[in-house]
N, C-alpha and C positions, 0 to 999 in steps of 0.2 A: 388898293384900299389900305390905308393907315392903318396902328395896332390901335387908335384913338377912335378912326372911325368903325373898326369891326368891332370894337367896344359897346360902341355907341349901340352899334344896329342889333347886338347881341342884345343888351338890358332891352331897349323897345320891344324885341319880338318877345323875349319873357313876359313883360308886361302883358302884351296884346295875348300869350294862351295864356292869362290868367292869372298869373304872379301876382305878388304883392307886393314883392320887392326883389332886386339882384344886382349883385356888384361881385367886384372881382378882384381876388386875390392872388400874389404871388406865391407859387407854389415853393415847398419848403417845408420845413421844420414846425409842427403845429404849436401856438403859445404856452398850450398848459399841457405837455407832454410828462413833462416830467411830473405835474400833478395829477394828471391821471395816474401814471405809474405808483403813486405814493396811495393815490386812491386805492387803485386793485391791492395793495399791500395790506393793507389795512383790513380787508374783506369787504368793503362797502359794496361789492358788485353783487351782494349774498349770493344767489345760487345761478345767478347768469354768466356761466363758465365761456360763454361765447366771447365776453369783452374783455377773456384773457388770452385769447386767442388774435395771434399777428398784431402781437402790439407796438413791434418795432414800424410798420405798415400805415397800424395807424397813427401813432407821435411824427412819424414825416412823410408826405406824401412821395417824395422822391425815393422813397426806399419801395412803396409801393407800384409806384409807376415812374420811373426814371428817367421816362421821354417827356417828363409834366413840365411847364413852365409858368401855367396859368391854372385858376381853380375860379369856375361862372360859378356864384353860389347864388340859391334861389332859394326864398321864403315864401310858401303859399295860405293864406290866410284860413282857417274853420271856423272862426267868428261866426255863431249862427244865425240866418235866419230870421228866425222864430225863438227866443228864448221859454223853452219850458223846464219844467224840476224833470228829474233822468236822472237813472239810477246806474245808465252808463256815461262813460268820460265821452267829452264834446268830439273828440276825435274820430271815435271809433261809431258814430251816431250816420254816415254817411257811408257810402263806397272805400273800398279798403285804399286808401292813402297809397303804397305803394302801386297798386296797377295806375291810378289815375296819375300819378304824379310822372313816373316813369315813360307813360306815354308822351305829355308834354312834354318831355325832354328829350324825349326821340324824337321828335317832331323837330326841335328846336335843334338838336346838335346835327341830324340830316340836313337840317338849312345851313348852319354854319360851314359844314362839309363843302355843300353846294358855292360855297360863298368863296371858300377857302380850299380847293382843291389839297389833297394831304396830307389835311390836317387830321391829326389822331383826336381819339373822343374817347371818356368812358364816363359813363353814368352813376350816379350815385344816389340812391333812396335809402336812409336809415340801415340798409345791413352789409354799406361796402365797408371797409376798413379804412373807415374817415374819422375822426373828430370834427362831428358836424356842426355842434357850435361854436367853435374856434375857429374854423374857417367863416361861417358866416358872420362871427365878428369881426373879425380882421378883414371881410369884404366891405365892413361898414354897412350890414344890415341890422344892426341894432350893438347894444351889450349883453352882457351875461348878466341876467340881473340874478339878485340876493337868491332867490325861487331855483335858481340854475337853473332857469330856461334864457333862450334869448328874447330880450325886449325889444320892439321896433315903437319908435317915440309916438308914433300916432295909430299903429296897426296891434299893438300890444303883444302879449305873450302866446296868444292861440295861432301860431305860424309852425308846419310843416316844412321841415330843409330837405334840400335838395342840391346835388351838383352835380357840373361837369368838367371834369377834369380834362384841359386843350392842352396842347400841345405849342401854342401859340402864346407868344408872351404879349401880354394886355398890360394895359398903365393900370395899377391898383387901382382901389378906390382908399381911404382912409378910415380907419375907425371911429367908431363914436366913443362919445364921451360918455361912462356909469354915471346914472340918471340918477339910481335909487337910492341915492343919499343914504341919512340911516333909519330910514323906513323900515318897520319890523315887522309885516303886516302878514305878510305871507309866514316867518319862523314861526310866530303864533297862531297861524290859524291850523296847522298841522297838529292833527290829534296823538300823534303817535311822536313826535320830535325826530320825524324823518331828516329835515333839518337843520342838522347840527352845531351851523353856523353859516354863514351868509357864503353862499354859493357854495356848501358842501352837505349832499346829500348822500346818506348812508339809507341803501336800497332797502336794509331789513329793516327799517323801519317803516318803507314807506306804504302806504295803501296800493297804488300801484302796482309793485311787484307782489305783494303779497294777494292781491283778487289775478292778475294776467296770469306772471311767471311762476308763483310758487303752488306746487303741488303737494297734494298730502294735506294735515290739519293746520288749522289756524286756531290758536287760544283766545276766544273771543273774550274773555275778562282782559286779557293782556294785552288784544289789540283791538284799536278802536277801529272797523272800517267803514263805521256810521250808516249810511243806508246805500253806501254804494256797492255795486256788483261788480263792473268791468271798471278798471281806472278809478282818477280820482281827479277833480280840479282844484279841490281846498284851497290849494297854494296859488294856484291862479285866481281864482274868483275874488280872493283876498286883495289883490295888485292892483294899487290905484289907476295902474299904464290901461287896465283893461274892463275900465270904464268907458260907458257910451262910445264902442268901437262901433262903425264901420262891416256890416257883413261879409264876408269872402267872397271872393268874384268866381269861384266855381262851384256851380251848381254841387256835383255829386259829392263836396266837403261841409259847404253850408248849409244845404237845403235839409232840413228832414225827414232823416228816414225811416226808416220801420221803428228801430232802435231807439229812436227820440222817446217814443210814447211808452215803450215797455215797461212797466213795473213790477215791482218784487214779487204781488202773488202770481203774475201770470209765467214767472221766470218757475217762482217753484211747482207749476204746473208741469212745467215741460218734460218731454220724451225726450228721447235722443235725437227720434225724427224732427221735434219742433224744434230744438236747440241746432240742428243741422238746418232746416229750412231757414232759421231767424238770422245766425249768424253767415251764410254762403254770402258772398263778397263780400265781406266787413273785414277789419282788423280785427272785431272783437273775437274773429275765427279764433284769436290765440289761446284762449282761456278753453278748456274742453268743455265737456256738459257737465259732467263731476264737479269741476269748480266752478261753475254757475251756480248749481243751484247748492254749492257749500255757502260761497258768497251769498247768495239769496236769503238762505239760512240764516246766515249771521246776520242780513240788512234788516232781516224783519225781528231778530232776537232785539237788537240795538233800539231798535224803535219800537220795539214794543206792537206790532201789528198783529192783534189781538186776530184780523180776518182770517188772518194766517193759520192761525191753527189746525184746520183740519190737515193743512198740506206740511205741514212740519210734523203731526203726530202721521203721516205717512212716511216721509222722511225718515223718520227716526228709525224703519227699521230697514232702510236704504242697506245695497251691497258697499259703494262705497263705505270705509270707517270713517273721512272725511265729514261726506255729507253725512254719515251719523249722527257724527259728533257734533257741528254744529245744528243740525236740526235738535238733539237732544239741549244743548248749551241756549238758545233758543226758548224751547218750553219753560225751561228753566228760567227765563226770565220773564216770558208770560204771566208765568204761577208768582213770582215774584213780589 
């Protein structure tokens, strides 16, 4: 078999578990290496010490895996569904991204094995030491648009990466051309000027990190995280690319799941038990119960949900100082 036709038969069988899109890049030195670097310098990663960890590993994939020659990159679509209002990010509304994803790539790199007796393989879902949008630009699965997410021209910005790093050298595929002109749709819809400038996001600003990754208090005058709890899409839903999409072809990312319908007062009801029963297989696992119902706090101060109140003046005198604070920050704008 050719490197053209085990190319070939690679992209189809992605396709067939579920992909949305995959092409393949030569493996090497990642494009915006050195701007990540300048990124992490800066602070922009605010309190996620992880993405200053093995940074030489991830700016070049040859320093991480030496035997690489090729990189299968894979986009898998959460386009949902069902569109309804959710106070969690579109992502984390299904089955937790890395088990499902990860499976169909075992799936898939076991076949190529089969195919390719030798060949070495490693897997990659969001927490190897990749720069995963530079490879799947450079495989020619979309660009980096303005949003700093990767755009695909007709499947939009709600796409999950994923790779596999062979050992086998495959004819690239080519990059795309930046779409998004000077479209400012997404810098503006960002409450907080996460933002900064077209394809440069500074994490403390963003809603994002501050409902997932950040622990401890949030100044709800000072930040806007509007009614959302887990995540955020602002900057997506803004993007004219992710208009009238196309659903995603796997079930346990597009379909709706518990998470779809949840809202803010049944979040600030929750136990530990509930917040453990609601979040077990989700990503939204990442955010503890503390910040849930901080975030909750704050989604219902921001909006004003007046129903809220009994469960904020319980809040208020929550163990967390956290969910103290915003439950008190909160009434405070009830009474308002």
């Amino acid at each position: 078999m050719t490197g053209e036709q085990f190319k070939a038969y690679a992209v189809q069988r992605a396709l067939q578990l579920g992909f949305a899109a995959a092409g393949v890049a030569r493996a090497g030195a990642a494009p915006h290496g050195d701007a990540f670097r300048r990124w992490l310098a800066a602070g922009r990663h605010a309190s996620m010490a992880y993405m200053a960890e093995h940074v030489d590993q991830r700016c070049d994939v040859l320093v991480a895996w030496p035997w690489a020659r090729s990189v299968l990159c894979l986009a898998a679509s959460y386009a949902p569904r069902a569109e309804r209002p959710a106070s969690i990010a579109r992502y984390a509304r299904g089955r937790d991204y890395h088990r499902v994803l990860k499976a169909r790539c075992r799936t898939l790199a076991d076949e190529l094995v089969e195919r390719e007796p030798g060949l070495r393989t490693r897997i990659c879902v969001d927490t190897a030491p990749l720069l995963e949008r530079d490879w799947a630009a450079r495989a020619g699965l979309g660009w980096i648009g303005r949003n700093a997410c990767l755009i695909h021209p007709t499947r939009g910005s709600y796409l999950l990466l994923a790779e596999i790093v062979l050992s086998a050298e495959l004819p690239p595929d080519a990059p795309m051309e930046d779409r998004c002109g000077d479209c400012r749709a997404c810098l503006d819809a960002c409450p907080n000027g996460a933002l900064v400038a077209p394809r440069e996001l500074d994490a403390r600003r963003c809603n994002s990190w501050a409902t997932i990754e950040h622990r401890g208090g949030l100044d709800g005058d000072a930040f806007d995280t509007g009614g959302s709890v887990f995540g955020c899409d602002l900057c997506q839903q803004a993007c004219p690319h992710n208009r009238d999409l196309p659903p995603g072809e796997i079930d346990d990312l597009a379909a709706p799941g518990p998470l779809a319908a949840v809202d803010v007062g049944t979040i600030l009801a929750w136990s530990p038990a509930d917040w453990d029963a609601a979040t077990r297989g989700s990503a939204a696992r990442r955010a503890d119960h503390a910040s849930f119902l901080r975030n909750a706090a704050l989604a219902a101060g921001r909006t004003r949900l007046a129903a809220a109140r009994d469960r904020l003046e319980a809040l208020a005198g929550h163990d967390d100082p956290a969910v103290r604070a915003a439950a008190r920050w909160a009434l405070e704008r009830l009474d308002g």
